[in-house]
N, CA, C, O and CB atoms as a CASP TS submission, in Angstrom:
PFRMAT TS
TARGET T0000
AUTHOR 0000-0000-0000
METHOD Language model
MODEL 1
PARENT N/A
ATOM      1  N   UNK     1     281.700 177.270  -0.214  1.00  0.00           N
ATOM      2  CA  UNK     1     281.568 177.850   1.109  1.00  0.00           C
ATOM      3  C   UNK     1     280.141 178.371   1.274  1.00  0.00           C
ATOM      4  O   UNK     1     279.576 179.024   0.397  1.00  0.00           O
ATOM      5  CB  UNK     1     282.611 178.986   1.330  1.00  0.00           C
ATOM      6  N   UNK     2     279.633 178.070   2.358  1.00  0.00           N
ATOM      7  CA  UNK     2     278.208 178.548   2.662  1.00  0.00           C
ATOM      8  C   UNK     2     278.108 179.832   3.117  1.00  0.00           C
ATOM      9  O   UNK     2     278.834 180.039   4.090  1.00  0.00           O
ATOM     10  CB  UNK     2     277.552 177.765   3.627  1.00  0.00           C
ATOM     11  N   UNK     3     277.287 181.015   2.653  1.00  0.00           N
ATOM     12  CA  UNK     3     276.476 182.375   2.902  1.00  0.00           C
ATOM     13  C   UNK     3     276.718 181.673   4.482  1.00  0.00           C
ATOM     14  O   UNK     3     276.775 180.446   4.568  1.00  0.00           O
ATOM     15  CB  UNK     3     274.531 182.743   2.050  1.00  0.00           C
ATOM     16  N   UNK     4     276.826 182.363   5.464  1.00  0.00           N
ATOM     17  CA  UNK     4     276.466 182.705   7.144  1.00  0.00           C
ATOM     18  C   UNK     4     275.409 182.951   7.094  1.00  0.00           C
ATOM     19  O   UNK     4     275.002 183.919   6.451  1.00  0.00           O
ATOM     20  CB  UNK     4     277.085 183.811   7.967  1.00  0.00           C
ATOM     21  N   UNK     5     274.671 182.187   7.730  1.00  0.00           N
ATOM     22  CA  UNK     5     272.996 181.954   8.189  1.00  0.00           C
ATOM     23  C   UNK     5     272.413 183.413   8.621  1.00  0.00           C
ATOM     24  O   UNK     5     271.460 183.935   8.043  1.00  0.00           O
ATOM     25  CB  UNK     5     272.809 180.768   9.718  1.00  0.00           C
ATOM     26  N   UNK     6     273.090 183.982   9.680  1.00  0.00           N
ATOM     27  CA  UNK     6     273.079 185.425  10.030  1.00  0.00           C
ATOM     28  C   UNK     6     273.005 186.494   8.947  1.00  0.00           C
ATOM     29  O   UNK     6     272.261 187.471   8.866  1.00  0.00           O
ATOM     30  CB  UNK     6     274.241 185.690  10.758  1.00  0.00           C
ATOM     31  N   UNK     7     273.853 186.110   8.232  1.00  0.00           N
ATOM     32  CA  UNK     7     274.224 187.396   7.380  1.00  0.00           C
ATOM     33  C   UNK     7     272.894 187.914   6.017  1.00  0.00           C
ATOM     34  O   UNK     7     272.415 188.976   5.620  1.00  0.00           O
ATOM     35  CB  UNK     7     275.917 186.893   6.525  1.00  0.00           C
ATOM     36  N   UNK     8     272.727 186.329   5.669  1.00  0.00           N
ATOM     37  CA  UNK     8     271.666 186.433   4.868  1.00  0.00           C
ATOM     38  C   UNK     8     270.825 184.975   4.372  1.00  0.00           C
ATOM     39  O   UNK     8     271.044 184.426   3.292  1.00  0.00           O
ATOM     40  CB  UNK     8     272.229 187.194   3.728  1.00  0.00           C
ATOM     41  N   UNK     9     269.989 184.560   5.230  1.00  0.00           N
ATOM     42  CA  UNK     9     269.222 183.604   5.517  1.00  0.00           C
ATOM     43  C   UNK     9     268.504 183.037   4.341  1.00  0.00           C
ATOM     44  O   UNK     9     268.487 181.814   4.206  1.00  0.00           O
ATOM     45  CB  UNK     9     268.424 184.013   6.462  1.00  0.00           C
ATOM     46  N   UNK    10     267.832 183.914   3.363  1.00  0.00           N
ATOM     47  CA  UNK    10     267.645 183.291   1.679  1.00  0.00           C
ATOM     48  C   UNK    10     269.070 182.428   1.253  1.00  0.00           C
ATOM     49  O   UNK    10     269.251 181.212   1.298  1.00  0.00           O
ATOM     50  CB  UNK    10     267.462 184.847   0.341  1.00  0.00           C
ATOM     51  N   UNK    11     269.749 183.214   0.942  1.00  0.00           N
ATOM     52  CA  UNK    11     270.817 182.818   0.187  1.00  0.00           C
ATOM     53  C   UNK    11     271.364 181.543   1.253  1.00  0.00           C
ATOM     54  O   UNK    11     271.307 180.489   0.621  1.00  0.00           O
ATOM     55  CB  UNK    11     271.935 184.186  -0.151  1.00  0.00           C
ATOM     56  N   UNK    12     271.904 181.302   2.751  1.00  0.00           N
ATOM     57  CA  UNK    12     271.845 180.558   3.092  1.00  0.00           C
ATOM     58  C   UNK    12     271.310 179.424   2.952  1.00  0.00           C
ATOM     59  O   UNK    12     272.083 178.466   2.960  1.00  0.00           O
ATOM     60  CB  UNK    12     271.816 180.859   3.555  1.00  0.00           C
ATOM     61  N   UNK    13     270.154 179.213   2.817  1.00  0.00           N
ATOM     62  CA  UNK    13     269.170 178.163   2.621  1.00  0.00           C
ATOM     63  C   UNK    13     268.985 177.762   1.198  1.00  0.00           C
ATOM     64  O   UNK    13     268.502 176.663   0.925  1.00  0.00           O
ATOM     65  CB  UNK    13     267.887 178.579   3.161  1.00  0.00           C
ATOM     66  N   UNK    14     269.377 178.669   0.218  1.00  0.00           N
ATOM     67  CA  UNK    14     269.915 178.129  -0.781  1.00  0.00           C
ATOM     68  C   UNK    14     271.629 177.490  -1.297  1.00  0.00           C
ATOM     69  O   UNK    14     271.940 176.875  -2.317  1.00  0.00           O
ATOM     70  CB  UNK    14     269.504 179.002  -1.408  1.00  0.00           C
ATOM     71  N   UNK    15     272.034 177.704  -0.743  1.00  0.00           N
ATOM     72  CA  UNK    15     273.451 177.346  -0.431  1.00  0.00           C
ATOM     73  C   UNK    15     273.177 176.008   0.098  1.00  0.00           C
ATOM     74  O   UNK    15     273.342 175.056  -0.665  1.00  0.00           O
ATOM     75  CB  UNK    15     274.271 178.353   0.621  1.00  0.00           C
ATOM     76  N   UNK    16     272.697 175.760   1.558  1.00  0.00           N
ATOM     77  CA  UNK    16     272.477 174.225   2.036  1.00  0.00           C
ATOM     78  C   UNK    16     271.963 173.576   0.944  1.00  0.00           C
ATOM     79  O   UNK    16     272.594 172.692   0.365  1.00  0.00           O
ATOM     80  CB  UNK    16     271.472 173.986   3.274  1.00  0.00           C
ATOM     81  N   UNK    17     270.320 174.124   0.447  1.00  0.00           N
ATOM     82  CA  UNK    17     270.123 173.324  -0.646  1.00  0.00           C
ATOM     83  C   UNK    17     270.901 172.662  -1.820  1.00  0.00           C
ATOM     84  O   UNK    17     270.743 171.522  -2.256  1.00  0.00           O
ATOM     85  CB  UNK    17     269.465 173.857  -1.070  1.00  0.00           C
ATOM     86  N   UNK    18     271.727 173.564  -2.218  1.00  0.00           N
ATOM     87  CA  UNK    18     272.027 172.868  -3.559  1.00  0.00           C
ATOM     88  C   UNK    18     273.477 172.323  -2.940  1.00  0.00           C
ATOM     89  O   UNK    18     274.062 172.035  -3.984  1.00  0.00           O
ATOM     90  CB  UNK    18     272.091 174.009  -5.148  1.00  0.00           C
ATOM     91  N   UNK    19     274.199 172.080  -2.091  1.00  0.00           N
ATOM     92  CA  UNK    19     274.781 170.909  -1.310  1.00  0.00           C
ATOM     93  C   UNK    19     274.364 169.773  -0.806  1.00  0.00           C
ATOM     94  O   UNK    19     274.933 168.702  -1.015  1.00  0.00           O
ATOM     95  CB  UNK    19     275.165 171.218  -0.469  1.00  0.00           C
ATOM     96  N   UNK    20     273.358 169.912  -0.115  1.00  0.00           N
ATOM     97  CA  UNK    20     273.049 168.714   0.253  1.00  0.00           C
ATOM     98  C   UNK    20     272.093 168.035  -0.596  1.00  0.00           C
ATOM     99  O   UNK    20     271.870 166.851  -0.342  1.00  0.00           O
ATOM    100  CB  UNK    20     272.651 168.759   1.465  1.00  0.00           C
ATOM    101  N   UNK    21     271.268 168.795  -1.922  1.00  0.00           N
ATOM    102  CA  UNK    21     270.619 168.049  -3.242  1.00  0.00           C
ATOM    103  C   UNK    21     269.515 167.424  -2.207  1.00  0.00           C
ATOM    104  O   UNK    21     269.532 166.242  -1.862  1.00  0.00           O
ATOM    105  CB  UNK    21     271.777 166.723  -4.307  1.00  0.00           C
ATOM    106  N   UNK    22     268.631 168.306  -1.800  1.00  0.00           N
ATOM    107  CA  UNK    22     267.559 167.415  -1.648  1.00  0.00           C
ATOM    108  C   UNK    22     265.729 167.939  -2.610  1.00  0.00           C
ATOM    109  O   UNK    22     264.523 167.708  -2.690  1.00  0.00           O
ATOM    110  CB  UNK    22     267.486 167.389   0.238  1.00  0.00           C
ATOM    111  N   UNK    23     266.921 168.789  -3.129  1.00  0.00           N
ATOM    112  CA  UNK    23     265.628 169.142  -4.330  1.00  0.00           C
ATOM    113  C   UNK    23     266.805 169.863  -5.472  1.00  0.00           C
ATOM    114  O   UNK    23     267.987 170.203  -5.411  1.00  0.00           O
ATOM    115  CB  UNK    23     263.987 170.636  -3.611  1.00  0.00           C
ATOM    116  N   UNK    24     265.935 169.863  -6.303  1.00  0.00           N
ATOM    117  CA  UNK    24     266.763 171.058  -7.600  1.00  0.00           C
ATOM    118  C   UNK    24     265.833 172.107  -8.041  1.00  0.00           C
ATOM    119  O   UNK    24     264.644 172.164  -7.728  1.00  0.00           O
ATOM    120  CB  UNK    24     267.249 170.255  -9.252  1.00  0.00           C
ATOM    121  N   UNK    25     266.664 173.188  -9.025  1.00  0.00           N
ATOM    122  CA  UNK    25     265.905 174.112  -9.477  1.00  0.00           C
ATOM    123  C   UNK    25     264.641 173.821 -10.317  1.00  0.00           C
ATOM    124  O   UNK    25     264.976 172.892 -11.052  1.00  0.00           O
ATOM    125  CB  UNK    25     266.687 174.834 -10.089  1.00  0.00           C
ATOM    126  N   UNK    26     263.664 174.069 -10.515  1.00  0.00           N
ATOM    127  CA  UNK    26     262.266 173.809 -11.239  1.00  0.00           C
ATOM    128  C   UNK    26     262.724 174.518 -12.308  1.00  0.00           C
ATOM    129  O   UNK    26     263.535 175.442 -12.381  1.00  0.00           O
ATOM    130  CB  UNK    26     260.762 174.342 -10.565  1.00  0.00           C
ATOM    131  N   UNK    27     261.774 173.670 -13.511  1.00  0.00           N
ATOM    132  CA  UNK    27     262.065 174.287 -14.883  1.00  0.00           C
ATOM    133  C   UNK    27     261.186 175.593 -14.767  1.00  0.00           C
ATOM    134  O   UNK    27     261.272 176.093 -15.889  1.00  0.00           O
ATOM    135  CB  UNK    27     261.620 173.250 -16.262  1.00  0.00           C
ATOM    136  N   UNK    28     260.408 176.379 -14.011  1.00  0.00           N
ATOM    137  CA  UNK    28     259.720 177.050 -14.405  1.00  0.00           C
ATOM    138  C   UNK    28     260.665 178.112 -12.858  1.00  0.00           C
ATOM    139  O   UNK    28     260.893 177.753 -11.703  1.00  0.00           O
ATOM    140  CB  UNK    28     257.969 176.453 -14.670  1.00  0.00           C
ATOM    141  N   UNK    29     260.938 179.254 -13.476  1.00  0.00           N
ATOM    142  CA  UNK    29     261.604 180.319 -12.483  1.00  0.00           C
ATOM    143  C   UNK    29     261.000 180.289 -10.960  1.00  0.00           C
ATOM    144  O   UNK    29     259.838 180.672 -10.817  1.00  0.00           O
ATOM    145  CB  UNK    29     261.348 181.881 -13.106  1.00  0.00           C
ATOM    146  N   UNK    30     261.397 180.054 -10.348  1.00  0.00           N
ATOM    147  CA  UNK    30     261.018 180.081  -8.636  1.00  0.00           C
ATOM    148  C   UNK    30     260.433 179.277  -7.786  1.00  0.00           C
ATOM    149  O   UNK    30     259.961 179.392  -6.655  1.00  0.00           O
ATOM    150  CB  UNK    30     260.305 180.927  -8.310  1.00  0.00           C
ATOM    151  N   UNK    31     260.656 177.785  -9.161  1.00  0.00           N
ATOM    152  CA  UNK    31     259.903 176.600  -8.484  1.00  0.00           C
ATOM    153  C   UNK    31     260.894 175.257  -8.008  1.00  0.00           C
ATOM    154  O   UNK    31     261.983 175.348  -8.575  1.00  0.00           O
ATOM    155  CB  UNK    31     258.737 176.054  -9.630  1.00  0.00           C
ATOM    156  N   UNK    32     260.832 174.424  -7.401  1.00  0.00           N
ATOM    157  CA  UNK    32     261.612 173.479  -6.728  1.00  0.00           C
ATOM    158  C   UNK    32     261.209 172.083  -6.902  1.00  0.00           C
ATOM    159  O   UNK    32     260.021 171.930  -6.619  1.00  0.00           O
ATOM    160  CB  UNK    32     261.629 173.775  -5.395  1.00  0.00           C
ATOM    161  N   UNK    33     261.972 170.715  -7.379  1.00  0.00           N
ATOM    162  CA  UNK    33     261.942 169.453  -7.630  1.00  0.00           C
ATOM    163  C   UNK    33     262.436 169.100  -6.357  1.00  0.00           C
ATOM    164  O   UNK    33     263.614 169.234  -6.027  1.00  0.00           O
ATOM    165  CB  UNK    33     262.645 168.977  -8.830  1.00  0.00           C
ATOM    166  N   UNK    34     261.367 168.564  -5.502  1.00  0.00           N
ATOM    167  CA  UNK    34     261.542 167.894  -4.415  1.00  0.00           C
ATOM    168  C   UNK    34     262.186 166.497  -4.595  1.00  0.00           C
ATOM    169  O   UNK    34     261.465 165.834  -5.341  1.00  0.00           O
ATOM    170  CB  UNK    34     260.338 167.843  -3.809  1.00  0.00           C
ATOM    171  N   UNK    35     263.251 165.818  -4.197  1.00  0.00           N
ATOM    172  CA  UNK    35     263.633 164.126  -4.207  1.00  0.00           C
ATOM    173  C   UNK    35     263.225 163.661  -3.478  1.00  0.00           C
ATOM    174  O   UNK    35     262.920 164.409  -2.549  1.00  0.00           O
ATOM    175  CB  UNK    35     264.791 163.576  -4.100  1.00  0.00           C
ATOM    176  N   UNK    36     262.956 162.450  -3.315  1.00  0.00           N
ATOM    177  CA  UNK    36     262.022 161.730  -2.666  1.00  0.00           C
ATOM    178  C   UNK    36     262.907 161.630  -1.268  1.00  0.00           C
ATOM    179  O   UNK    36     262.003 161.322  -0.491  1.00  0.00           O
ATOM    180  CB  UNK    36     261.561 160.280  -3.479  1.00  0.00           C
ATOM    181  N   UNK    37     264.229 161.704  -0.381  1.00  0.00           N
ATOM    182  CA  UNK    37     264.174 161.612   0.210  1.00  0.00           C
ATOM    183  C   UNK    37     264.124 163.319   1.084  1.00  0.00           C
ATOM    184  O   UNK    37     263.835 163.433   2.275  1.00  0.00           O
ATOM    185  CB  UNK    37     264.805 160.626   0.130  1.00  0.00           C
ATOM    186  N   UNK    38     264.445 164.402   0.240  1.00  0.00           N
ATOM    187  CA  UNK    38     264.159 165.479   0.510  1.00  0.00           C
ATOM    188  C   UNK    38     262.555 165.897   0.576  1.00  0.00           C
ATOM    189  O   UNK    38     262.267 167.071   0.811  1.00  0.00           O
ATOM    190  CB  UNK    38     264.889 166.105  -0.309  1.00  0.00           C
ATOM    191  N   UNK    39     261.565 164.951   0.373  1.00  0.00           N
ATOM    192  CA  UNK    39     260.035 164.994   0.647  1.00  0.00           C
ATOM    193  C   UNK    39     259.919 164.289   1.837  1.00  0.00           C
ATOM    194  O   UNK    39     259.129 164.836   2.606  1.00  0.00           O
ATOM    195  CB  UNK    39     259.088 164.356  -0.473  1.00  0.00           C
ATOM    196  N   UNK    40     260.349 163.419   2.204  1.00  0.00           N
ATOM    197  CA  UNK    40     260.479 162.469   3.515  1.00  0.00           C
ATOM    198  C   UNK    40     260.963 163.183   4.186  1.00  0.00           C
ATOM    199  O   UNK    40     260.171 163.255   5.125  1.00  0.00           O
ATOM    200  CB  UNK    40     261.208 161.224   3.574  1.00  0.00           C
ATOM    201  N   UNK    41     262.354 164.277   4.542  1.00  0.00           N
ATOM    202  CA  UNK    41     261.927 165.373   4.983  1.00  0.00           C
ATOM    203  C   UNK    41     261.419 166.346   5.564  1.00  0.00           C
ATOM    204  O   UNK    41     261.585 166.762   6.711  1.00  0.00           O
ATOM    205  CB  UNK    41     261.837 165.455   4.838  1.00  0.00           C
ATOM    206  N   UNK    42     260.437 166.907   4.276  1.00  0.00           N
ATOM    207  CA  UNK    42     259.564 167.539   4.478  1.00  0.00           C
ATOM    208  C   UNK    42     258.423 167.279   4.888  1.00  0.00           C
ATOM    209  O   UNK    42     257.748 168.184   5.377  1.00  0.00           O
ATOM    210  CB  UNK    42     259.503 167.964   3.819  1.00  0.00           C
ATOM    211  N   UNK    43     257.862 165.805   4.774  1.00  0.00           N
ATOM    212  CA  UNK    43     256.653 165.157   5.554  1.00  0.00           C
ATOM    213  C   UNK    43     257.046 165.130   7.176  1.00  0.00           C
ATOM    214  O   UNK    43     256.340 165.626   8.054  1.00  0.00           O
ATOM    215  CB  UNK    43     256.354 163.483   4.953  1.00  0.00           C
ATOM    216  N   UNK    44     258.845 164.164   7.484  1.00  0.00           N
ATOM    217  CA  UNK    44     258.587 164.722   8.940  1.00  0.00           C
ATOM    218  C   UNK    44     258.403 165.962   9.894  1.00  0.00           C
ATOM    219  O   UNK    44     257.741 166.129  10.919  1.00  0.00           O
ATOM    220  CB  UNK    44     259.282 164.382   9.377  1.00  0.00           C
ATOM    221  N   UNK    45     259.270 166.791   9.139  1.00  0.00           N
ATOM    222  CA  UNK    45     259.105 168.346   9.262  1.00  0.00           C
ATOM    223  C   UNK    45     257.614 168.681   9.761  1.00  0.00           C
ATOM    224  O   UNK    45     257.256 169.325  10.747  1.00  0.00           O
ATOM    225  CB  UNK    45     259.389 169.106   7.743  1.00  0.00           C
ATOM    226  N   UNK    46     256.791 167.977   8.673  1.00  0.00           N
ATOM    227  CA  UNK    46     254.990 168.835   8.812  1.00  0.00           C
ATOM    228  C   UNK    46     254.364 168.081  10.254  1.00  0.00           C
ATOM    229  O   UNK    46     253.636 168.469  11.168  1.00  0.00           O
ATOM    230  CB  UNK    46     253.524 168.267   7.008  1.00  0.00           C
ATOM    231  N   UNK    47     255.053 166.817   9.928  1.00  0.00           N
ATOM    232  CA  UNK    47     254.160 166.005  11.525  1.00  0.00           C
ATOM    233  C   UNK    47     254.863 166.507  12.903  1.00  0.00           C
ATOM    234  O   UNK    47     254.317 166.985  13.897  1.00  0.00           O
ATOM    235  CB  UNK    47     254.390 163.902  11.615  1.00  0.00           C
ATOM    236  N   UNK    48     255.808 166.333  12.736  1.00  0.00           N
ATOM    237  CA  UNK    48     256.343 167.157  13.875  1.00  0.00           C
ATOM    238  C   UNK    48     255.752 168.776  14.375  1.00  0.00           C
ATOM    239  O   UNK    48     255.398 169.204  15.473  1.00  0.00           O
ATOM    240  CB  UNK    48     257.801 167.298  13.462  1.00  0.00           C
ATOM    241  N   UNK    49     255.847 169.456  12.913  1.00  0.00           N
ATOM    242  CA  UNK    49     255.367 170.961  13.253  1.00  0.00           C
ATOM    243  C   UNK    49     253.824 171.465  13.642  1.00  0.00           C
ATOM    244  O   UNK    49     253.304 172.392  14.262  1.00  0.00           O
ATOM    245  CB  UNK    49     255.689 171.741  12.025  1.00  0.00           C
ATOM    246  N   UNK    50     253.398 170.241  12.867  1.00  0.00           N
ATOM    247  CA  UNK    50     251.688 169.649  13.299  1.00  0.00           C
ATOM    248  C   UNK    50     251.662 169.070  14.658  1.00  0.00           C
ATOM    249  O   UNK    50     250.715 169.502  15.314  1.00  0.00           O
ATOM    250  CB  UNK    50     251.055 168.278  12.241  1.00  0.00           C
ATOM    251  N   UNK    51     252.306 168.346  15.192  1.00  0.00           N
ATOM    252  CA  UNK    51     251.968 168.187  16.416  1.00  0.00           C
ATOM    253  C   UNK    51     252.186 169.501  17.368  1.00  0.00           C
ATOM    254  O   UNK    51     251.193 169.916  17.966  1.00  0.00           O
ATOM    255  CB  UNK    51     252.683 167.044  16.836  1.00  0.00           C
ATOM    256  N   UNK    52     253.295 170.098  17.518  1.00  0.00           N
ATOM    257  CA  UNK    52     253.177 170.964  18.019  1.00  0.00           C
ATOM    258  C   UNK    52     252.113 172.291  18.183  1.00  0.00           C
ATOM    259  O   UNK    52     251.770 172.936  19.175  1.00  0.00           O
ATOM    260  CB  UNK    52     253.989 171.038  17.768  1.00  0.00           C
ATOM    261  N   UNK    53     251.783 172.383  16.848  1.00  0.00           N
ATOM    262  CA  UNK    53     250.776 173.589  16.807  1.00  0.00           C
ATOM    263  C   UNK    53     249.502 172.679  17.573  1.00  0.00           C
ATOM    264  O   UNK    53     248.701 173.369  18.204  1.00  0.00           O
ATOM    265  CB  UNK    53     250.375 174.285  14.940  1.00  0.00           C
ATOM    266  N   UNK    54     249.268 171.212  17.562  1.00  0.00           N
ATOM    267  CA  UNK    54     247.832 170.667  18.023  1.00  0.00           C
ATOM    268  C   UNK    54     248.313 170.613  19.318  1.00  0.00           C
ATOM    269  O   UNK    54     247.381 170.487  20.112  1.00  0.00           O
ATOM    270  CB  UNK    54     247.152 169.173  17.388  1.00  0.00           C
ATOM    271  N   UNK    55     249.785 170.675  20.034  1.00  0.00           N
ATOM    272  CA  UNK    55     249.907 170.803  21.290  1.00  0.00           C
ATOM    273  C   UNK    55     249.822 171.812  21.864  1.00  0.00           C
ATOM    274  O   UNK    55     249.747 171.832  23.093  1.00  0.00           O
ATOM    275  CB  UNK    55     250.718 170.434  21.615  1.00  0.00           C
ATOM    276  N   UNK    56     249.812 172.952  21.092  1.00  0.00           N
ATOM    277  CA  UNK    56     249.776 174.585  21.787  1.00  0.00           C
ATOM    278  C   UNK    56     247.958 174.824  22.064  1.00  0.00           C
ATOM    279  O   UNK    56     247.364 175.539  22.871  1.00  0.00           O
ATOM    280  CB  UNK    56     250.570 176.112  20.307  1.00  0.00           C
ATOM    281  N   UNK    57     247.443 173.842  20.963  1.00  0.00           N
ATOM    282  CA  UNK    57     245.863 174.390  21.040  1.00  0.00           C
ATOM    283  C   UNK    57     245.236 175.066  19.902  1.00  0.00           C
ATOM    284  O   UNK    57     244.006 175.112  19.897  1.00  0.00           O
ATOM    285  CB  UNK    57     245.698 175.411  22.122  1.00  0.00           C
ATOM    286  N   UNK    58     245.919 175.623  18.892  1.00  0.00           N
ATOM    287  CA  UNK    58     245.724 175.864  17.918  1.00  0.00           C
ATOM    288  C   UNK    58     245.259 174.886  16.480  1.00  0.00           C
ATOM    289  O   UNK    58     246.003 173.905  16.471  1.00  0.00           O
ATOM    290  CB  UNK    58     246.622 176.429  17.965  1.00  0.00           C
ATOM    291  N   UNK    59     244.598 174.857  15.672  1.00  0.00           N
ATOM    292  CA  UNK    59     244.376 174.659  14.512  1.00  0.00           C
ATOM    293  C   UNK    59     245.437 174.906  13.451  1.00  0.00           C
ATOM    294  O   UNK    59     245.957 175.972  13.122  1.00  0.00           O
ATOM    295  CB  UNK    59     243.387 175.269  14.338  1.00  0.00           C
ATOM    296  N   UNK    60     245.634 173.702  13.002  1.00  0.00           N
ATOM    297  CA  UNK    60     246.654 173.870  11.890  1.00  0.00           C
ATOM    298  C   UNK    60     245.883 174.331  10.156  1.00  0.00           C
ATOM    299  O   UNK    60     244.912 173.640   9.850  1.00  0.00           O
ATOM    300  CB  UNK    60     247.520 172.188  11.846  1.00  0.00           C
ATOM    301  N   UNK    61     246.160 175.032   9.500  1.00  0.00           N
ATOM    302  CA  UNK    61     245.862 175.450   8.383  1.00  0.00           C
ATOM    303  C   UNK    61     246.836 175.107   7.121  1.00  0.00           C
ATOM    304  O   UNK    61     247.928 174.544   7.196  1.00  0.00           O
ATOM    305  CB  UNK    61     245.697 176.726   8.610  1.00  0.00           C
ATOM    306  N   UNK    62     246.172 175.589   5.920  1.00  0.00           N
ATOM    307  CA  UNK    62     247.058 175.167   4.536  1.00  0.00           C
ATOM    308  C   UNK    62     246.568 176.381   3.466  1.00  0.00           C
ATOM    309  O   UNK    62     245.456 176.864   3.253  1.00  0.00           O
ATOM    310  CB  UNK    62     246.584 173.324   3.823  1.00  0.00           C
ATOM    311  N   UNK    63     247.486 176.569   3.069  1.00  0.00           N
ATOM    312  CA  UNK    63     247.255 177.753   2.374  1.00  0.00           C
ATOM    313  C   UNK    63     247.622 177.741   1.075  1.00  0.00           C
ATOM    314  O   UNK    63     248.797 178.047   0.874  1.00  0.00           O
ATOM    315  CB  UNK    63     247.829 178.756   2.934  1.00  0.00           C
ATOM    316  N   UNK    64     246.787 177.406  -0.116  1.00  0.00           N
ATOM    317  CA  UNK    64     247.389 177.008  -1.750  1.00  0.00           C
ATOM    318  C   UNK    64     248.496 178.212  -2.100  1.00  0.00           C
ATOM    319  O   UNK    64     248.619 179.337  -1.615  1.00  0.00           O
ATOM    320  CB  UNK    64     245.904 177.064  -3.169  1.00  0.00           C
ATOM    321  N   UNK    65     249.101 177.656  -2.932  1.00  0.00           N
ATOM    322  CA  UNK    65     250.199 178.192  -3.334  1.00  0.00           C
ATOM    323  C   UNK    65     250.212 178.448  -4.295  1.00  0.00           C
ATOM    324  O   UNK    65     250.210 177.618  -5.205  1.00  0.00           O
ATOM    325  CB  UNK    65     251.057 177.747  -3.201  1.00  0.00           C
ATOM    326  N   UNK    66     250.236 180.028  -4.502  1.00  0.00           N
ATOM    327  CA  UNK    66     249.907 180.728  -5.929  1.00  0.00           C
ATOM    328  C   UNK    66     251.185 180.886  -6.761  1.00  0.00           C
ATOM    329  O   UNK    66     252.181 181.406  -6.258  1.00  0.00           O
ATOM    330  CB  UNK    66     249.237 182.261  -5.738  1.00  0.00           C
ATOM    331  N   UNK    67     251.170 180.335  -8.350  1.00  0.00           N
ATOM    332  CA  UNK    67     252.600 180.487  -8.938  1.00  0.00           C
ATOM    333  C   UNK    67     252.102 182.336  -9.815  1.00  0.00           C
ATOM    334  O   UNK    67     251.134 182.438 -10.568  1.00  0.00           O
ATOM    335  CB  UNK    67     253.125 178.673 -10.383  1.00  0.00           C
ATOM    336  N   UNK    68     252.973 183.466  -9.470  1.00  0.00           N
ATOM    337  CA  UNK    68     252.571 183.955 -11.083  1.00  0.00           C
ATOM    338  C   UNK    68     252.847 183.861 -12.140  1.00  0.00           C
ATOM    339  O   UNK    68     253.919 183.452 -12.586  1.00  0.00           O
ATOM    340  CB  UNK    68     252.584 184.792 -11.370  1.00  0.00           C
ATOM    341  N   UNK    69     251.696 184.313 -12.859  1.00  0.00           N
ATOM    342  CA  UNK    69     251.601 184.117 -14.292  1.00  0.00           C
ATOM    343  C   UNK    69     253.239 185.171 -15.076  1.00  0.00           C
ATOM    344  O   UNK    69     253.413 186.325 -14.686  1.00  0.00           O
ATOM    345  CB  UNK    69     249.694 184.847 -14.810  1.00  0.00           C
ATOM    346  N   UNK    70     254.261 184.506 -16.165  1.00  0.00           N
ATOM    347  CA  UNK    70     255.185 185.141 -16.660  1.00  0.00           C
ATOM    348  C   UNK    70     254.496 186.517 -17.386  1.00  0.00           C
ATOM    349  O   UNK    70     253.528 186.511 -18.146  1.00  0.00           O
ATOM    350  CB  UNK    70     255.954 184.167 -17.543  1.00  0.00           C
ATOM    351  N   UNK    71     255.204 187.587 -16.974  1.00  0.00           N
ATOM    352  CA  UNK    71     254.330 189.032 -17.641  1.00  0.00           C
ATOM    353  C   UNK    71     255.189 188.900 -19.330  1.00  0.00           C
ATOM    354  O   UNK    71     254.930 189.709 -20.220  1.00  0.00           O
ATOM    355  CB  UNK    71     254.842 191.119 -16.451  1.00  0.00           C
TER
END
């Protein structure tokens, strides 16, 4: 049974995830194995969300993604 989107939106979105398997847990704590059709996806996701931001007028940006280091 899926978390209610409302109730608590992390856990939701992890719930869809590991049903519908379009990635799995990463061997390293808090990281994610994208599948290739769960990257297809996420590529239309970016063109779509890219067009929009180039339709509002804005500049689209990218921002590296910092893992931390295990203390």
């Amino acid at each position: 049974m899926l978390t209610p989107r409302a109730e608590d939106f992390p856990r939701w979105h992890q719930d869809v995830t590991n049903e519908t398997g379009p990635a799995d847990n990463g061997p390293v704590r808090g990281t994610m194995v994208i599948r290739p059709y769960g990257y297809g996806l996420r590529e239309r996701t970016q063109r779509e969300t890219g067009a929009r931001i180039k339709a509002a007028g804005a500049d689209n940006a990218y921002f590296p993604l910092f893992i931390p280091s295990p203390a």
